[in-house]
C-alpha positions, 0 to 999 in steps of 0.5 A, a space after each residue: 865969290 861973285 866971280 863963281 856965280 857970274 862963270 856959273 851963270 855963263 855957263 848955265 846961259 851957254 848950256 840953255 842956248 847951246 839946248 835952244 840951238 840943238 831943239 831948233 836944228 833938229 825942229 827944222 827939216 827941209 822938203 825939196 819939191 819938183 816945181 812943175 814945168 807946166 807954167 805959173 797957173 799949174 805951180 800955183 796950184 802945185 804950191 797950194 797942195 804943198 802948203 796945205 800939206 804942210 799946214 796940216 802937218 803943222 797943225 799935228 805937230 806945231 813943234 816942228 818946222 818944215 822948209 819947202 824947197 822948190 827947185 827946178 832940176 833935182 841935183 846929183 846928190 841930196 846933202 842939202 835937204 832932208 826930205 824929198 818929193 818925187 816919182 818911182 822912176 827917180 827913186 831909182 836914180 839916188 837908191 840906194 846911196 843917197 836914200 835912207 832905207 825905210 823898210 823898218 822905219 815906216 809901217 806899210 800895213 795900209 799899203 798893199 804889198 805890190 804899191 809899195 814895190 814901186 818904192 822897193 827895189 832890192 837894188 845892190 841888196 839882197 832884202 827887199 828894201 824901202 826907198 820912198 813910201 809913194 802916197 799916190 798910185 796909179 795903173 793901167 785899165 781900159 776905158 769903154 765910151 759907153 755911147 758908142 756901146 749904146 749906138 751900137 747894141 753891145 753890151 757892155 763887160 763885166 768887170 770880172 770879163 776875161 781875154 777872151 771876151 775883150 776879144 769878142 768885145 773888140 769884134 763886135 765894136 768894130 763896125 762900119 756905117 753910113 751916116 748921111 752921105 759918107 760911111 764912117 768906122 767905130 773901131 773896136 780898141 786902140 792899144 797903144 803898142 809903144 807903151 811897154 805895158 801892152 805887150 808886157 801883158 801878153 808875154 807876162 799873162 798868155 806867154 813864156 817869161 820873157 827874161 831868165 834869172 841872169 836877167 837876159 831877154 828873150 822875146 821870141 820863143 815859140 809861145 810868145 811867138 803865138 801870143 803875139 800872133 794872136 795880138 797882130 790878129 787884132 791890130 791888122 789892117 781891116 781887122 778888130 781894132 785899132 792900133 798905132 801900126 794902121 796907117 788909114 785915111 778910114 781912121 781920120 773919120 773912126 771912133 774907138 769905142 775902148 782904149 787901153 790906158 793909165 787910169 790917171 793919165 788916158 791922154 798920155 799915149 802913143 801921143 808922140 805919132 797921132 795927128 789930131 784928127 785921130 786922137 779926137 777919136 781915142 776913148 783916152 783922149 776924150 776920157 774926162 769930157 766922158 766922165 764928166 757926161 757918165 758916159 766913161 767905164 772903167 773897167 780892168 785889165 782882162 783876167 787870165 785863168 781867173 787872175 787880174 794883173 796890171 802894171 803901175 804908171 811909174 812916171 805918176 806915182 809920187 812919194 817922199 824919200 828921207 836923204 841918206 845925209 840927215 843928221 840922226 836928231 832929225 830923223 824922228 821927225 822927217 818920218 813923221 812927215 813921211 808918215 803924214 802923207 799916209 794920213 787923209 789929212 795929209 794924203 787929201 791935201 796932195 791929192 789934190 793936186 797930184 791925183 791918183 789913187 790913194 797907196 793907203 788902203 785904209 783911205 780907200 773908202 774916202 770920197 776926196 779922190 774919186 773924181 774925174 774919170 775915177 768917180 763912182 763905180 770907176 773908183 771900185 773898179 780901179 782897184 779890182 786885181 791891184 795886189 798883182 800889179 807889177 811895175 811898168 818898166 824894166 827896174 826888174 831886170 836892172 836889179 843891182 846895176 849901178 845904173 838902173 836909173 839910165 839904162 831903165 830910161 833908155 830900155 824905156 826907150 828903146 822898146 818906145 823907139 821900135 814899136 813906134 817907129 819900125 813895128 808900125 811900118 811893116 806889113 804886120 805879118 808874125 815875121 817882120 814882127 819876131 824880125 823886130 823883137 829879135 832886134 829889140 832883145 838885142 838891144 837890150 841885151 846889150 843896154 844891160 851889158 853896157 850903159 852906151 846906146 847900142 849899136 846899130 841903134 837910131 840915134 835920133 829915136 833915142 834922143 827924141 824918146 828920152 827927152 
């Protein structure tokens, strides 16, 4: 009889702990982060915002341990993790394989349609399927001076201002005067030609498609051929604006009264080709000091036939992912992590430190975000047109291809290496330019085709883009 109840009480103990166990591994989930690169003061402040999230999670739910994963480098596949921090451009790389699909997991009634499209690709699917749920957003807008409006007399846009009168805006700032004992120029906008944003919005808004339903490019057919003339009228020399394809000692002593910018990021630009000289004079370069002074105007992207569209900042934009490899007993409670995030609790403890425009629309009225060049009237602005927005990059046309993430980096910088390096050496005329374009869907064609670099291709502006 004792012998009974002893084997009964092993087996009761060996039961309750086997429970303990199971509640504890299924409590216990992993977050891998990307430490930033930026030094020890930048990932101080980095895992400050991470630890903050997580207390707050912890505060809702106290039951659940999350482990912060930090490592330098994100690893070929996430087996070891349960959860993931990262951008839209990574997404890219571990969907769909190593991603949970979210889509009818995590509600996205908050979230506009086209945010969650940067962490939604049809990738090897014919539904549009979820892969990370962003937390942040960011995308391109123009950025006025106003002092250089006030100096000059102009005044400045309305938010609901069209192609046409950013053209006429552009003329008019663009001007040349004498200031004691030498002439010094304010040129109208600088547009930076490398981001594959500027040109994407004229061939997307004033043009003919520029890919067909096989995803094959064509960049030059008659219209965009026009389109694209009308661009060159502004980026000539001596014309009304300032663009990377002008080499002039003028531009070492101008101000630019407007620039074409992500919101989030202004100082990342053609930054690669600028001596300092002239980038003290880029609107986006001086952006936060104007902020700081209420001298900087946010307004949107100029509307074509009454619509606003822009492009979301790919490589800002953040959100969490859960590993394909979670054990089903954790999943429950990695999407409440995910979840989190959505929340103002959550989602201010990553703003601050990661920025950007809250992707939870219900969290748009919240002060913790406008700050920086997004205070006051800049945060209502930013938002005007948003549920038009496309993605910045070419994920659209890489749709199904086993390697999206690196053909998309390289088109990236293909596009980034012409522009740049050869579109800025010609004498600005429409032919060199369809001469350019042409090389350019060329190129990519044959990126699409295959993952190598093409042929003909420099090298050197391959590697030095993609690094």
């Amino acid at each position: 009889m004792m012998v009974k109840r002893l084997i009964s009480l092993c087996l009761a103990l060996i039961i309750l702990l086997t429970g303990i166990c199971f509640f504890y591994n299924s409590n216990n989930i992993t977050l891998m982060v990307k430490k930033t690169m930026l030094g020890n003061e930048d990932f101080e402040n980095q895992d400050r915002a991470i630890n903050a999230f997580i207390d707050a999670f912890n505060n809702e739910y106290p039951h659940i341990s999350v482990k912060i994963n930090y490592v330098n480098e994100y690893p070929a596949h996430l087996n070891e993790t349960e959860l993931i921090l990262f951008g839209a451009d990574e997404m890219l790389e571990y969907a769909p394989n190593d991603l949970k699909v979210l889509t009818d997991i995590v509600s996205t009634n908050n979230m506009p349609e086209k945010i969650a499209n940067t962490g939604r690709l049809a990738i090897k699917s014919d539904k549009k399927d979820l892969y990370m749920l962003p937390f942040n957003y960011d995308r391109a807008v123009v950025y006025l001076d106003k002092e250089v409006f006030d100096f000059l007399g102009v005044d400045i846009p309305s938010v609901d201002w069209t192609y046409e009168d950013f053209k006429e805006t552009a003329q008019n700032t663009t001007r040349r005067y004498f200031d004691y004992k030498e002439y010094k120029n304010i040129l109208g906008v600088h547009l930076p030609i490398g981001k594959s944003y500027v040109w994407k919005y004229f061939y997307d808004n004033l043009g003919d498609e520029w890919h067909n339903d096989s995803f094959r490019v064509e960049f030059n057919t008659d219209k965009n051929l026009k389109v694209m003339e009308d661009v060159l009228g502004l980026c000539k020399k001596n014309g009304k604006c300032y663009s990377m394809t002008l080499k002039s000692s003028a531009l070492f002593y101008a101000e630019t009264a407007m620039a074409w910018v992500n919101a989030c990021q202004p100082e990342y630009d053609d930054y690669r080709i600028i001596s300092d000289e002239v980038s003290d004079s880029l609107v986006g370069r001086r952006a936060k000091q104007l902020a700081a002074n209420g001298n900087l105007v946010l307004l949107p992207l100029p509307s074509v036939n009454g619509t606003n569209m822009s492009y979301s900042n790919t490589e800002f934009i953040k959100g969490i992912g859960i590993s394909a490899y979670i054990s089903h007993s954790k999943m429950e409670n990695a999407v409440k992590l995910v979840q989190f995030a959505q929340t103002y609790k959550g989602n201010s403890a990553l703003n601050s430190y990661y920025g950007g425009i809250p992707s939870n629309e219900s969290l748009w009225g919240e002060e913790y975000w406008k700050k920086g060049c997004l205070q006051g009237e800049n945060a209502d602005n930013v938002l005007i047109g948003i549920e038009n927005d496309k993605r910045d990059d070419y994920a659209d046309i890489l749709i199904k291809d086993e390697a999206i993430y690196e053909k998309n980096l390289r088109l990236r910088a293909i596009s980034a290496g012409l522009l740049l390096q050869e579109f800025r050496e010609t004498q600005r005329n429409i032919k060199n330019f369809e001469e350019i374009m042409n090389r350019m869907a060329r190129y990519f064609n044959m990126t699409i085709k295959n993952s190598g670099i093409p042929d003909g291709f420099n090298r050197d502006i391959i590697a030095r883009e993609e690094s």
